[in-house]
N, C-alpha and C positions, 0 to 999 in steps of 0.2 A: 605501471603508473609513472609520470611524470614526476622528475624528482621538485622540489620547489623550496623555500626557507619557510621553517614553520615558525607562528610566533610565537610570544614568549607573554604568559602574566602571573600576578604572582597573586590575583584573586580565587574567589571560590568561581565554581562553574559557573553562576549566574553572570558573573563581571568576565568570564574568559572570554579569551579573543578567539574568534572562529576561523575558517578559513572554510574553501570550498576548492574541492577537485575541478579544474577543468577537463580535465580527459575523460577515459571511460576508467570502470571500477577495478580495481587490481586483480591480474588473473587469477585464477583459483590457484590456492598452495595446492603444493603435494600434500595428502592427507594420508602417505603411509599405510600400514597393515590393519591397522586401527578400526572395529567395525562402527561405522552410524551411528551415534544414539537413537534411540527410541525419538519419534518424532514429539512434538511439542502434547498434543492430544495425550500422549500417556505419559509426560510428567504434569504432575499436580501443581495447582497455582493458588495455595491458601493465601484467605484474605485476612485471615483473623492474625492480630497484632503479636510478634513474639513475646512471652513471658518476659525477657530479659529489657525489652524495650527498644531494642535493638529491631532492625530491620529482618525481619524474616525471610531470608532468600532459597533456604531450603536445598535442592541439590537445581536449581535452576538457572540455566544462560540470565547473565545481569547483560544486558547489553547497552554498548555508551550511546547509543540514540538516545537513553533515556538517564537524566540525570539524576534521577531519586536517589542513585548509590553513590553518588560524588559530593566527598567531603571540601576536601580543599585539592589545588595546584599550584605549580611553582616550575614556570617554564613550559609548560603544555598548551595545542594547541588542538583542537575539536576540526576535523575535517568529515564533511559530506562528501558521501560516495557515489553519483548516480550512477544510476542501472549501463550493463554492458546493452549496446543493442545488437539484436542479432543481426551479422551480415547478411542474411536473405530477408528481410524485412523489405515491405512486408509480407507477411505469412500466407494473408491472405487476402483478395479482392474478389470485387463485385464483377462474376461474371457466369452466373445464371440469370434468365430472363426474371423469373421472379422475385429474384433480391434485390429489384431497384437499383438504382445506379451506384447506390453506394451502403456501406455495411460497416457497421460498430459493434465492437466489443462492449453494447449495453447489457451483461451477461454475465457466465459464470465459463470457469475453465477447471477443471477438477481432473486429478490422476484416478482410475478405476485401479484398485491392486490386484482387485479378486478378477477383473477382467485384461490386465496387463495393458490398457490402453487410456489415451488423453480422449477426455468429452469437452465440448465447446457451445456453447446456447448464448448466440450472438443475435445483432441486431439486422433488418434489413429495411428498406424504405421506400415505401410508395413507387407497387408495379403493378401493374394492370391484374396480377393474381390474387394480389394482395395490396387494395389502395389504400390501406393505411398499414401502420407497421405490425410487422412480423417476427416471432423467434424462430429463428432457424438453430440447425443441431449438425456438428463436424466433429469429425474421430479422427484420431492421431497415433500413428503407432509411437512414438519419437517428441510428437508437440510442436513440431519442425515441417514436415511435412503433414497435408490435413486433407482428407478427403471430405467428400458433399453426400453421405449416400440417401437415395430417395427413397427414405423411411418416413417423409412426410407423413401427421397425422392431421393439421389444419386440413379444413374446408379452403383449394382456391376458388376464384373467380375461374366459371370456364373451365374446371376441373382439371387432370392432368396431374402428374407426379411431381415432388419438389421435395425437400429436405425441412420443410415449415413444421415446426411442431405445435405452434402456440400463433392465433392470429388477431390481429389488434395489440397485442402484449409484447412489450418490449422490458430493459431492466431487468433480465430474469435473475433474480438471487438462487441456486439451486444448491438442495442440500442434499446429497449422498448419504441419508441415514442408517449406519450397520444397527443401529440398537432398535429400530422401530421391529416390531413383532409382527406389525399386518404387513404382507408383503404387498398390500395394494397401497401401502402411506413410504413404502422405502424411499421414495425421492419426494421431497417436498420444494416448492418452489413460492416466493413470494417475486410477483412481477404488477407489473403498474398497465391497467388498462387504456385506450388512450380512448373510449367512447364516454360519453358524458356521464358523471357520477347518477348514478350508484352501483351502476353495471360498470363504469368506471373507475378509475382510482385505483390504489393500490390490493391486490386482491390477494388471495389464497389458494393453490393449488397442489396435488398431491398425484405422485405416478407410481407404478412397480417397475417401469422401465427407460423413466427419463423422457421416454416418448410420447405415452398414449396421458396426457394430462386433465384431471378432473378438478373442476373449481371446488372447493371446501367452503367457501366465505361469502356469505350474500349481503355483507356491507362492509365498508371501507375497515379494517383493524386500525389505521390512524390514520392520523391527515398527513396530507403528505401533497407538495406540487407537485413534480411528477418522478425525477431521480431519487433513487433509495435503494440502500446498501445496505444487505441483512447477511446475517452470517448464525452458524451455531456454535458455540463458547461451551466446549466439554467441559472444564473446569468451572463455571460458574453452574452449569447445569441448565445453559438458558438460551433461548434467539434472541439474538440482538438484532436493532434496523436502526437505520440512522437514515430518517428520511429528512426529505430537502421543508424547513420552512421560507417563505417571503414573510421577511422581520426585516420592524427600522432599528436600523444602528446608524446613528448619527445622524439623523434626520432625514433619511430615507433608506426606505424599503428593500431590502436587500435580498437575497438568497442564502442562507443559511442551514444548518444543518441542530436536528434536534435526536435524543434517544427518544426508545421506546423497547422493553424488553418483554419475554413472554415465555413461559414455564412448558406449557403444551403446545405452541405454533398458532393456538388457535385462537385465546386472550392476549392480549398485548396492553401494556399499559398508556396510560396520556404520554404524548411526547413532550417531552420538557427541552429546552433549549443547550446544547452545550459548545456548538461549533460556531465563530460566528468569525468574519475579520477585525483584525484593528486597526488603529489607529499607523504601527508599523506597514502593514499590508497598504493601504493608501498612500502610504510616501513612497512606494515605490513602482506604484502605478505606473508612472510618465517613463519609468525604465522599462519597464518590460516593454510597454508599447511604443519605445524608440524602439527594443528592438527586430518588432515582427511590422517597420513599418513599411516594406517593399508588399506586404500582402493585406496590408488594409487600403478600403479603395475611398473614408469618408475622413476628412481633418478631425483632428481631437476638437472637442468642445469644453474646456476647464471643470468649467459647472457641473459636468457628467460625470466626471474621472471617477472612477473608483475603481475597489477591488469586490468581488464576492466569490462564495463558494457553488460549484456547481455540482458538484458529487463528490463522491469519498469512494476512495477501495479501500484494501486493510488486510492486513497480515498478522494472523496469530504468533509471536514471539512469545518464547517460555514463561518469560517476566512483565512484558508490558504488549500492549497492541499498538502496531505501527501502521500508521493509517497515510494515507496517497489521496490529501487535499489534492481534486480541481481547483488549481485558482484562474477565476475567470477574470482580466483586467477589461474596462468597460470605458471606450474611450470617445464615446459619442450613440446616440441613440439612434441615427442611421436613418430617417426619417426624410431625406431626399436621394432621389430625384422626387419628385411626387407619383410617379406611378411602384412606387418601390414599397415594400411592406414593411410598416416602421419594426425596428427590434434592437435591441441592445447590440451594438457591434464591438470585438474584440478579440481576443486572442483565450486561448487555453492552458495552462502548464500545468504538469503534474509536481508536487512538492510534496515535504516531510513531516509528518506528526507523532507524538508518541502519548499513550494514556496508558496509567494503570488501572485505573474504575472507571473507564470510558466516560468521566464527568470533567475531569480536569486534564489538557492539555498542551503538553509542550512543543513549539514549532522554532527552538533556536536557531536554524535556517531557511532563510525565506527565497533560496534558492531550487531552481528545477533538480529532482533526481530523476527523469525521464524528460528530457532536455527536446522542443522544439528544434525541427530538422533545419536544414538551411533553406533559402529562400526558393520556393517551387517544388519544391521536396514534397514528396507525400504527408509530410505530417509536420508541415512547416506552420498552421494556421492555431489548430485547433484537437486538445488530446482531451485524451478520456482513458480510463481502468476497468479492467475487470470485476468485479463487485471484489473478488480477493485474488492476494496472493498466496504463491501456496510455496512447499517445500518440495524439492521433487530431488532428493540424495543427498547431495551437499550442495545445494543451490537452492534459490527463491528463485522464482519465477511469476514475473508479473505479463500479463499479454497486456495490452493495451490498443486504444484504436485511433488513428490518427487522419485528418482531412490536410488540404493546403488551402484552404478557406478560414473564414472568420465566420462569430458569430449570426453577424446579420448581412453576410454575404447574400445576394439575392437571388445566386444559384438554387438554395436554399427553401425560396419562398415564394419564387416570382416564374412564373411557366414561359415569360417572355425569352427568360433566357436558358431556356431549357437546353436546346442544344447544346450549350454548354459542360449541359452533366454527365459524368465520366469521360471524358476526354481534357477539357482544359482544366476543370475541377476531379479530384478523384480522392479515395480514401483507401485504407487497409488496413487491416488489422496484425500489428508487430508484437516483439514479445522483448522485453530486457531482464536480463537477471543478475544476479550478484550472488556471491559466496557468499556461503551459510551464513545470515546474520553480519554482515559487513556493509553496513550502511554508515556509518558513522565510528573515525577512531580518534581515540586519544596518541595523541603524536609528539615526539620529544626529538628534538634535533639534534647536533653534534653536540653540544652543552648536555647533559642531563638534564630532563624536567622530574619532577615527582608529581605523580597521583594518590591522594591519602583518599580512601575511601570511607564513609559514613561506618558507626559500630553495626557489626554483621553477626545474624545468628543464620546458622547454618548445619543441616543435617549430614552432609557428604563425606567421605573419609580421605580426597585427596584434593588439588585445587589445580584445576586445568585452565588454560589460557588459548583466545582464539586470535592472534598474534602474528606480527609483522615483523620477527626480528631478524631477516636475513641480511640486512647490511650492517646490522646496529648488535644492539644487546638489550636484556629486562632483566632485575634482578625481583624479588620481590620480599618485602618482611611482613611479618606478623607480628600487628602491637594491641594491646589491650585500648579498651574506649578511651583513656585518658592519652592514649598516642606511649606507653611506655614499652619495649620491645619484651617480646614472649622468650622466655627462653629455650634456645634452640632451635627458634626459627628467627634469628635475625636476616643477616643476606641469604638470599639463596643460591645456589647454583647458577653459574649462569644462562641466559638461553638466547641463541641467536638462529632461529631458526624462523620460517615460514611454516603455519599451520596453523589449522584450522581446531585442535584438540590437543594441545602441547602440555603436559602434568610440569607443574613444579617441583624441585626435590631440594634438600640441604643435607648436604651431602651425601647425597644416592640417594636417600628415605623420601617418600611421598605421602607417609600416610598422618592422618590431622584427627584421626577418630577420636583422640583424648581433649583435643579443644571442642569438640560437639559442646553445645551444650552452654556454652561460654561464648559472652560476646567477642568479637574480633572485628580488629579494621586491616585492612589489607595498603600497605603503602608499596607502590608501580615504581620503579623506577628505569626510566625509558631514555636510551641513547636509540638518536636513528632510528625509532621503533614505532611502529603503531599499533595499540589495545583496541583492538572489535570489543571484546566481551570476558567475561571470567565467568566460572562455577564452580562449584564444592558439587561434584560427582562424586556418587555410591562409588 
């Protein structure tokens, strides 16, 4: 990572001063002999309030994406991490006849354990097999290298072999379910049809093999324009989707995103609105689109400018959900020459969200963590996500799929300039990841900063750190809700190490079983160092 001056404030997090990586995400620490935790799915994420009144964290990763556990600072500075990208990106391209000239990760990407392999249920676009869109299906021994194999189960046009599993159906949400008992409902998929509703719209589908797919649903479960991003939430016991509404905010009609959750797959409740832009997101409009303006080909028009959401991806964290806003910035409705198909024209970036009840949402960085390529670049124009991110050892992994077009590019729309498609215009599908949970740290510079944390109740019996301290130092104390120091755990040992799972000690001792029970705040204190995350582990 690039070193840089961190700043300095002495408010609580909501008034701290941010900053943002420019480079790529810090390379993975050494993570020692130390085995993996149990993945997020088998620790528990209760909602109910702890007794003490204190913040219930349980034995679960707090991580500083999200500020619920930040009390006050003094000298701290908040930097965003975006994704490493992989250097063979991208991963993959359009080049069977029937995937159309170009293919998006409008899909799912999932590790199999029990089959020791990556699945992939991507998009593909208008080819003589398939004239409208298609899901296609890619196996990965690595997630690096992907093969195409023609297990096809769509119907094409003209018949013939292909890799199509799903036709008309793009947006495949797909769920790997170990707990379902019929083995003909183990993979469940919610995907968006694109034929006229009620055969259209968002539907329901169910496989024993990822492959051969049966609709469930003979009407829409919500409404939904056409992007929607579902996932299954072990710990609430529930599906969630977060499809796309068109709502006015601020006097016109935007794209925005709503909940909708559901107990069996198969009821789903009304969707209620909770994602939407603000007032922030619009001032900084005129920035983004200064700076993707080698690949827009229509002048900004003021009166258009905006911002809106175009889809969501999302990443289960122990403690909150990190979710991968599209922000679509809209800087002209694109509406000449006159033989050109009007449509919002603009650019795409992936950015940062964090929810703990997927109702209320924090976006304190309105910068890219999956950063627009350079100009010509394959994913210079316009990104998009996987419906999620996943964990895959001690890394996250998000694929993601990228064009060097804009929205209302008329590659796009317009057959006149078809020739154009895959050769001047093209797309692929890449992949970035980040160390465990290192999206966001708390950072203290040669001065010492302090991070006091919110009163903590906590089940675990030691308190581990996923930390940066290998040029610096962290000490850490333990003080009662009134900020009074505990005894025997004033400073602690120190630690100046890189890792990903680092235990605190004072003086050699780790163990905290006799505060169970009892609220506690935890005060950081950071030379040279940056805080990912903290836990009270068993």
């Amino acid at each position: 990572m690039q070193r840089r001056e961190f700043l300095r404030t002495t408010a609580s997090l909501g008034g701290a001063a941010l900053s943002v990586t420019t480079g790529l995400a810090a390379a993975a620490p050494e993570v020692g002999s130390k085995a993996s935790p149990a993945p997020p799915s088998a620790l528990p994420r209760p909602t109910a309030p702890s007794p003490s009144g204190a913040v219930n964290v349980g034995t679960r990763a707090q991580l500083l994406a999200d500020a619920t556990v930040v009390g006050s600072t003094v000298g701290i500075a908040f930097t965003s991490h975006p994704g490493r990208k992989h250097a063979s990106n991208p991963l993959l391209k359009a080049d069977r006849p029937w995937e159309g000239w170009r293919i998006n990760i409008y899909g799912t990407v999932l590790f199999d354990e029990e089959e020791n392999i990556f699945k992939m249920w991507y998009g593909g676009h208008t080819s003589a097999a398939f004239p409208d869109f298609a899901t296609l299906y890619a196996v990965s021994p690595d997630g690096i290298h992907w093969e195409k194999p023609l297990v096809g189960t769509a119907v094409a046009v003209g018949g013939g072999r292909h890799n199509a599993v799903l036709a008309h159906g793009q947006i495949a949400n797909v769920f790997l379910d170990r707990t379902e008992t019929d083995r003909a409902r183990r993979y469940k998929m919610l995907a968006y049809d694109h034929r006229p509703k009620p055969t259209g719209g968002p539907h329901l589908l169910t496989s024993p093999d990822g492959l051969n797919w049966t609709r469930v649903s003979t009407a829409n479960p919500f409404r939904s324009n056409d992007v929607v991003t579902a996932f299954r939430d072990p710990e609430r016991m529930q599906y969630v989707a977060l499809p796309k509404f068109s709502t006015p905010v601020r006097g016109v009609v935007r794209r925005c995103f709503a909940l909708s959750t559901s107990a069996d797959f198969m009821t789903w409740t009304d969707p209620r609105l909770v994602l939407q832009p603000d007032r922030q997101d619009d001032a900084g409009s005129l920035g983004r689109i200064a700076e993707v303006r080698a690949v827009l080909d229509v002048p900004d028009d003021p009166a258009l400018m905006r911002t809106e959401f175009y889809g969501v991806g999302t990443y289960q964290a122990e403690s909150c959900l990190v979710a991968f806003p599209w922000v679509f910035t809209i800087n002209n409705s694109a509406r000449f020459p006159r033989n050109r198909t009007p449509n919002h024209e603009g650019p795409c970036e992936i950015q940062l969200a964090t929810s703990r009840d997927l109702e209320t949402w924090q976006r304190p960085f309105r910068t890219p963590v999956v950063p627009l390529g350079p100009a010509n670049a394959w994913d210079s124009g316009f990104l998009t996500t996987a419906s999620h991110a996943f964990r895959h050892r001690d890394e996250v992994r998000l694929y993601y799929g990228g064009g060097n077009y804009t929205h209302g590019n008329p590659v796009l729309y317009d057959e006149y300039q078809g020739h154009e498609r895959g050769t001047t215009y093209t797309s692929g599908i890449g992949l970035v990841t980040w160390a465990l949970d290192r999206f966001v740290s708390a950072d203290g510079a040669s001065e010492a900063g302090t991070l006091l944390t919110v009163p903590l109740h906590f089940t675990g019996t030691r308190l581990e750190l996923n930390v940066d301290a290998a040029r610096g130092r962290v000490t850490v104390e333990l003080v009662d809700a009134a900020g009074r120091e505990i005894r025997d755990r004033g400073r602690s040992d120190p630690i100046t190490t890189d890792g990903l799972r680092t235990t605190v000690t004072w003086a050699g001792k780790s163990d905290l079983a006799a505060l169970r029970g009892t609220p506690v705040r935890i005060r950081f204190t950071l030379q040279q160092a940056q805080l990912f995350s903290f836990a009270f582990r068993a």
